[in-house]
C-alpha positions in Angstrom: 0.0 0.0 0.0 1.0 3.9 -1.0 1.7 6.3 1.7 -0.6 9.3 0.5 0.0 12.8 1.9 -2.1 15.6 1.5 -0.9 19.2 1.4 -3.4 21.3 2.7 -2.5 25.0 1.5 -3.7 28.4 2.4 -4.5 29.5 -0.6 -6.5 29.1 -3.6 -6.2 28.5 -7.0 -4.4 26.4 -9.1 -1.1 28.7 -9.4 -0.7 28.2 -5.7 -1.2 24.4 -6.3 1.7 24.2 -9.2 3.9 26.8 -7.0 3.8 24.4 -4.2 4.4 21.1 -6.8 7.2 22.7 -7.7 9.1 24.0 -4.0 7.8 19.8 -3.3 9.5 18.3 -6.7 12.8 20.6 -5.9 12.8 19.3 -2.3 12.2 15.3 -3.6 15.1 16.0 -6.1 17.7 17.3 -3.7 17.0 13.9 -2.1 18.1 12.2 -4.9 14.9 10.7 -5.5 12.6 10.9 -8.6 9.3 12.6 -8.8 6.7 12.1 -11.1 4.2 15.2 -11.4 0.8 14.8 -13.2 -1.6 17.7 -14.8 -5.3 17.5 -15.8 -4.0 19.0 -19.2 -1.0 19.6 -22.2 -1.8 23.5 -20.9 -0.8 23.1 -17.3 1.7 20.6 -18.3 3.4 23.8 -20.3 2.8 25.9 -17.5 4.2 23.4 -14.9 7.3 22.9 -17.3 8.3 27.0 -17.5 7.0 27.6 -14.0 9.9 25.2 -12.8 12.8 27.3 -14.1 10.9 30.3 -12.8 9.3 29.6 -9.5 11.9 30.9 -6.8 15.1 32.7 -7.8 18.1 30.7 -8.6 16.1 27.4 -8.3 16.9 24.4 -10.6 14.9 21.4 -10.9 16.2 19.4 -14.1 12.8 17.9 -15.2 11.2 16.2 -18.6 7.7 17.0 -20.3 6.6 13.3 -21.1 5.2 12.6 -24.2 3.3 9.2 -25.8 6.9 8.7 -27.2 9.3 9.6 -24.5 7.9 7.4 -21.7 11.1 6.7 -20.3 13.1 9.3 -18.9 16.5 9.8 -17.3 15.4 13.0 -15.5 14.7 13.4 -12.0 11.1 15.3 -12.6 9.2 14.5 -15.2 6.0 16.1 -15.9 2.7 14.4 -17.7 -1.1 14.4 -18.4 -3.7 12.3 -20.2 -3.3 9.1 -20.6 0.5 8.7 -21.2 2.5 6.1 -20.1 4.6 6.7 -16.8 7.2 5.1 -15.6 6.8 4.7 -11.4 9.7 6.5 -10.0 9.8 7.3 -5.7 7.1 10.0 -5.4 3.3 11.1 -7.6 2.8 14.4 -7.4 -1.1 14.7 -8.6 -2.6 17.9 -10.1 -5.7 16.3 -11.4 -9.2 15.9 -10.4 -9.4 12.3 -10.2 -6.4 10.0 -9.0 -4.7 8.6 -12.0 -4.9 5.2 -13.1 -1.4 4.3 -12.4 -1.1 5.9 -8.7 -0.9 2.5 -6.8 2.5 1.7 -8.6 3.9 4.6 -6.4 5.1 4.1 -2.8 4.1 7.5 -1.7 1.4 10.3 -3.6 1.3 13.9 -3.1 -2.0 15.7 -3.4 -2.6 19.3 -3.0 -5.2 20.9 -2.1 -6.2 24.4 -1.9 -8.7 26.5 -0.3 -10.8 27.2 -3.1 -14.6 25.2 -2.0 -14.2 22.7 -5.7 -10.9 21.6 -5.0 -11.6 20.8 -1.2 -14.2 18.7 -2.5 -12.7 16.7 -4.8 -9.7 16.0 -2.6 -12.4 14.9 -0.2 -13.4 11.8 -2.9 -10.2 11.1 -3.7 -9.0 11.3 0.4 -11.9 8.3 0.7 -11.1 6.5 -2.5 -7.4 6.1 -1.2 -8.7 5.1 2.7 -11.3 2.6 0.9 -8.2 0.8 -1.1 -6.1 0.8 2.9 -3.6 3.5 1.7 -1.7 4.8 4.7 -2.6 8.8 4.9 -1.0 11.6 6.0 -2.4 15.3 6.4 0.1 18.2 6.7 -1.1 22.0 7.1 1.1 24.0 5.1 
């Protein structure tokens, strides 16, 4: 079973979401572990790729935009959507709606959540989805 963790932030909207993926994939990296970050779509997959050369000052976070060809990846961060193949590496970081059909071949997830009402409840289906299949949970206030 996954260890799931959910990031419960402050703020709202989806900027503050993909700011905080970002600080979390540069943290996971720096331990020399490999992070996996999934969007609900191609458009916040671009945005997640140029907002992780611009997110903090100085920061560096060599990461990969996946594609239905370039499943495999060498890079520490990769980033992905839809329905394209992923290779399980040490951490999920999930952006979408729904939990990803592949989650369960990760040992730990990430889900963010922020303050905005839509969001809270969705996290809330996907919080009992994960406790239904006997995923170990975690809550953090950030």
């Amino acid at each position: 079973m996954a260890r799931i963790d959910f990031y419960i932030l402050n703020q709202a909207g989806q900027h503050s979401r993909q700011t905080f993926a970002c600080r979390l994939a540069e943290k996971v990296y720096r331990l020399d572990q490999r992070v996996h970050i999934h969007t609900r779509s191609r458009d916040d997959a671009d945005r997640l790729d140029e907002l992780l050369w611009t997110f903090r000052d100085g920061s560096f976070v060599p990461h990969e935009r996946l594609s239905h060809s370039s499943a495999r990846s060498e890079s520490p961060v990769t980033i992905g959507c839809d329905d394209e193949p992923v290779e399980p590496c040490d951490l999920l970081i999930n952006l979408c709606d729904e939990i990803p059909p592949f989650a369960e071949s990760f040992p730990r997830v990430a889900e963010l959540v922020t303050s905005d009402e839509d969001c809270k409840q969705m996290s809330r289906r996907r919080f009992a989805a994960y406790r239904d299949k006997g995923h170990t949970l975690e809550t953090h206030n950030v």
